[in-house]
MARKENU-582247 format. One record per residue (C-alpha): residue number from 0; x, y, z. Coordinates in Angstrom, 1 decimal. Example, Ala and Ser with C-alpha at 12.3 -4.5 7.8 and 13.67 -1.06 7.14 Angstrom:
2
 num   east  north     up
   0   12.3   -4.5    7.8
   1   13.7   -1.1    7.1
This chain:
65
 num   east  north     up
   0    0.6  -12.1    5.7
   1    0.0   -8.6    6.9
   2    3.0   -7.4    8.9
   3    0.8   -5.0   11.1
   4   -1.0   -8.1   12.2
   5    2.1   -9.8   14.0
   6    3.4   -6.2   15.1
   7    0.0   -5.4   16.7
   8    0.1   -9.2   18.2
   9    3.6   -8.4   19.7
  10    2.7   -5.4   21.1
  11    0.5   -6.9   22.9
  12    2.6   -9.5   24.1
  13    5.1   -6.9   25.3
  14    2.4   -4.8   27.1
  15    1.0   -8.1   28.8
  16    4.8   -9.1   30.0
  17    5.5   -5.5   31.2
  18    2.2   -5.5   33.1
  19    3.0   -8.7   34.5
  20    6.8   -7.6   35.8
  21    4.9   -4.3   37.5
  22    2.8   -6.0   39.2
  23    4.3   -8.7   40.9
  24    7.1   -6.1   41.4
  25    4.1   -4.1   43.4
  26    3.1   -7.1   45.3
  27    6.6   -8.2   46.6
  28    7.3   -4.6   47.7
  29    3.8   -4.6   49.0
  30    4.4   -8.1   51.2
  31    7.7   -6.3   52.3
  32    6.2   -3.1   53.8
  33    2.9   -2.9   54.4
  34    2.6    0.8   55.5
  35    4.0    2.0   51.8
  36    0.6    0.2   50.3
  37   -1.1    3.3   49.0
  38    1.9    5.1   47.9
  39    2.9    1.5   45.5
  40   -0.4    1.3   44.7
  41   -0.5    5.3   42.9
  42    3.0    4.6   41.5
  43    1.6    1.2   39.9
  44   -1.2    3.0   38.6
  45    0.7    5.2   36.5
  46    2.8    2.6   35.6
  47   -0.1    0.8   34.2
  48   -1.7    3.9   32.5
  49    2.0    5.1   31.1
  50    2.4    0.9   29.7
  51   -1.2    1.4   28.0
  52   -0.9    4.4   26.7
  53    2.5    3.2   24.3
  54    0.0    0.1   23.9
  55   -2.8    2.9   22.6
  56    0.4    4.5   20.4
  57    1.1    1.3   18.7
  58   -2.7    0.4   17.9
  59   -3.4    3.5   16.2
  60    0.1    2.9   14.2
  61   -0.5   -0.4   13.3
  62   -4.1    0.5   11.7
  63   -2.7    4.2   10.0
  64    0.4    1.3    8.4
């Protein structure tokens, strides 16, 4: 079995439970005060783009291993 197969596979995992967290993180705090909306919504943005980006990282890794 090719170990950069189950390491690309958790990867993905670990970006899909991290996407998860920051979102319904963003939603609660949205529900809690409304009038911070836009200002969660920028810094959950970059939270997604910073999360994809290691995501991106570990792709090219996997294939170059």
């Amino acid at each position: 079995m090719n170990l950069s197969i189950l390491a690309l596979g958790l990867a993905v995992m670990g970006v899909s439970i991290g996407e998860g967290l920051l979102v319904s993180s963003f939603l609660r705090s949205a529900a809690r005060q409304p009038e911070l909306y836009n200002k969660l919504q920028t810094s959950m943005l970059m939270g997604i783009a910073f999360i994809e980006g290691t995501f991106f990282v570990l792709l090219a890794m996997a294939f170059i291993l």
